[in-house]
Wavefront OBJ file of the C-alpha trace (Angstrom):
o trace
v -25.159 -14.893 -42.500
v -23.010 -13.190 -39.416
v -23.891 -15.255 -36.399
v -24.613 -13.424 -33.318
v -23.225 -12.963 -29.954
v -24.313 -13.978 -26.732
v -25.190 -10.067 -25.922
v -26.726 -9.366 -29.442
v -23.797 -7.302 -31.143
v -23.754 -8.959 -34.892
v -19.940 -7.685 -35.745
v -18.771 -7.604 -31.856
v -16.080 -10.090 -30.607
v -17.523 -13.825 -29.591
v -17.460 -14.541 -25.881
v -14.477 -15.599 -24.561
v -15.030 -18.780 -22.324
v -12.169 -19.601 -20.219
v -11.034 -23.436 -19.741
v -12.166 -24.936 -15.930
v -9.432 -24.838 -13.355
v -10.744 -28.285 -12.404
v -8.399 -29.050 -9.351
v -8.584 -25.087 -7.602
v -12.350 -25.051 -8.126
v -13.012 -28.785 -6.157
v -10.523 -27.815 -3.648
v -13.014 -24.350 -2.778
v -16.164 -26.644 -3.249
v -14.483 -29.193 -0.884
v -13.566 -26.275 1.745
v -10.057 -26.429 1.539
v -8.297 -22.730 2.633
v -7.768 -20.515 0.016
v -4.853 -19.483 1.090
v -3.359 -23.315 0.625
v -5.409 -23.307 -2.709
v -3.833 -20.089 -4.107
v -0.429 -20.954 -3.295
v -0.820 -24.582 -4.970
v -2.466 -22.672 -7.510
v -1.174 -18.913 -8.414
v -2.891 -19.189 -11.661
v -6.562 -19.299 -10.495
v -8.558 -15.678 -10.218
v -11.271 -17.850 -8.676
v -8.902 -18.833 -5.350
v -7.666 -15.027 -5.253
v -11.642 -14.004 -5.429
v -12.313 -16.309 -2.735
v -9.459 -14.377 -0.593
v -10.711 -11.224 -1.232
v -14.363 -11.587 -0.242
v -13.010 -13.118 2.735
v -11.027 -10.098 3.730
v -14.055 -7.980 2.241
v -16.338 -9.940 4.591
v -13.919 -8.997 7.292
v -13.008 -6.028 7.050
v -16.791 -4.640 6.737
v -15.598 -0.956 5.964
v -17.926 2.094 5.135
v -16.217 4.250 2.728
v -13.130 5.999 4.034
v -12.746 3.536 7.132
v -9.739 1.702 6.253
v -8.214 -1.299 7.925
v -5.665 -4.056 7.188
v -8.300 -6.579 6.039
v -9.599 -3.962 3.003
v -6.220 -3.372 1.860
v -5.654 -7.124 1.623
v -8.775 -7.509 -0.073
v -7.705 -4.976 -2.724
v -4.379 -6.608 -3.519
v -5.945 -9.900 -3.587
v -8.511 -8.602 -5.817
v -5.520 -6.890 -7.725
v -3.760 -10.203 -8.150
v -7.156 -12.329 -9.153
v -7.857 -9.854 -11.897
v -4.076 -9.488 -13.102
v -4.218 -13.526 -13.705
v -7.751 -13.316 -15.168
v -6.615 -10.831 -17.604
v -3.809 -13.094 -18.463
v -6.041 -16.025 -18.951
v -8.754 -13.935 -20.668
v -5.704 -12.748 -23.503
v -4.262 -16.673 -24.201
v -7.946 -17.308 -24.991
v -8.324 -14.650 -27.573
v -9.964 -11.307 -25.456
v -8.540 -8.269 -26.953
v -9.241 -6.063 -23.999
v -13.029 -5.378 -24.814
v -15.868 -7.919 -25.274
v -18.503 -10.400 -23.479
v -17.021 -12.714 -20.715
v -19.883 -14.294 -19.945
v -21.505 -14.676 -16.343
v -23.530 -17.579 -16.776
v -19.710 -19.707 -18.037
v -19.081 -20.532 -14.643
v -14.935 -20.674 -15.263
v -15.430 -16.908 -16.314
v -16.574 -16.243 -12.408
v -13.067 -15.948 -11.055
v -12.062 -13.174 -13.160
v -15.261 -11.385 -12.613
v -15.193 -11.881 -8.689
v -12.097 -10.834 -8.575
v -13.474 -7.435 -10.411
v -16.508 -7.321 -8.315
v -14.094 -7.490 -5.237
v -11.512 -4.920 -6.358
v -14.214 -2.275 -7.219
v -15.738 -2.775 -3.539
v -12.228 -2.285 -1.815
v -11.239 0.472 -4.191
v -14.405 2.380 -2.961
v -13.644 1.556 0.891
v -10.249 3.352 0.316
v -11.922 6.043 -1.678
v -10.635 5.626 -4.915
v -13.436 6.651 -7.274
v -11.901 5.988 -9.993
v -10.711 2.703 -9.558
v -14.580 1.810 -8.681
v -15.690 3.350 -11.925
v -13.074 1.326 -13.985
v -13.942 -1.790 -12.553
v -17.774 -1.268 -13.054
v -17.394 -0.428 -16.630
v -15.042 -3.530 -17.033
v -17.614 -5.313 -15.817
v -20.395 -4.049 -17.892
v -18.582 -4.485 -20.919
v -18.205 -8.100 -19.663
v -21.571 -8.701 -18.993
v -24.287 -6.542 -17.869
v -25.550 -9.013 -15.462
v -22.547 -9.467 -13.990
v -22.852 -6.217 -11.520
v -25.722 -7.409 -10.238
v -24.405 -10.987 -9.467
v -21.813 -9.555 -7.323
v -23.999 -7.084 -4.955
v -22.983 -3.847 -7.200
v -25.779 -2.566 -9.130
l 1 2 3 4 5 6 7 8 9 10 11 12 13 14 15 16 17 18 19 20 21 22 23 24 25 26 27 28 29 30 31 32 33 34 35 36 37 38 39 40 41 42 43 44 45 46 47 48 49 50 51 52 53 54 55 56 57 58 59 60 61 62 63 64 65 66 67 68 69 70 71 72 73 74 75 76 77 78 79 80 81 82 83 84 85 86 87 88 89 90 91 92 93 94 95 96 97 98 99 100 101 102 103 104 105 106 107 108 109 110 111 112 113 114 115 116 117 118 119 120 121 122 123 124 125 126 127 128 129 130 131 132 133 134 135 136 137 138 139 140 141 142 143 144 145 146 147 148 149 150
């Protein structure tokens, strides 16, 4: 019997489940600034997320009004997807294929995601936005949703 999974597919690839970053995710839990937790740990999507919502938060653009905060929310969105991807591809993703919402440790990458479609459609670039979206569809459909983009 071919086991099924978590989104239904019976041939498609398993979900990948990243390992916890234990020590990045307790220091964001306990408060500590993500900047001090990204630059003790380069590694974690989930520290660059946390920069780039804050920058997101600040910057507050409508499309096409650009400031400094929504271009620093794009490259730290840039760089938290970048080391997702790398983390997603040493635990077997091939570039397609459920990364599950709902596994916490998978939340980094997809933040980060979330976060570089909404600063790629402050700047304007369509189809940036678009890429991200379907990245994160093919992730997870639920995941859009989670992060204020359906």
């Amino acid at each position: 019997m071919i086991g099924m999974t978590s989104f239904g597919d019976l041939l498609g690839p398993q979900p990948v489940l990243l390992p916890e970053n234990i020590d990045a995710e307790e220091a964001l839990l306990n408060k500590q600034d993500p900047v001090q937790v990204a630059a003790a740990h380069p590694t974690a999507s989930i520290a660059w997320a946390y920069l780039a919502e804050g920058a997101l938060e600040r910057g507050d653009a409508a499309e096409g009004d650009v400031n400094a905060d929504i271009i620093a929310a794009y490259a730290f969105a840039r760089t938290g997807y970048h080391r997702g991807l790398d983390l997603l591809r040493r635990n077997g993703w091939k570039g397609f294929g459920p990364v599950p919402w709902s596994h916490e440790p998978n939340q980094g990458f997809l933040r980060s995601v979330g976060a570089l479609a909404k600063a790629a459609r402050a700047i304007g670039e369509s189809d940036e936005f678009a890429r991200c979206l379907d990245l994160l569809e093919d992730c997870d459909p639920r995941a859009a949703a989670e992060l204020g983009l359906d």
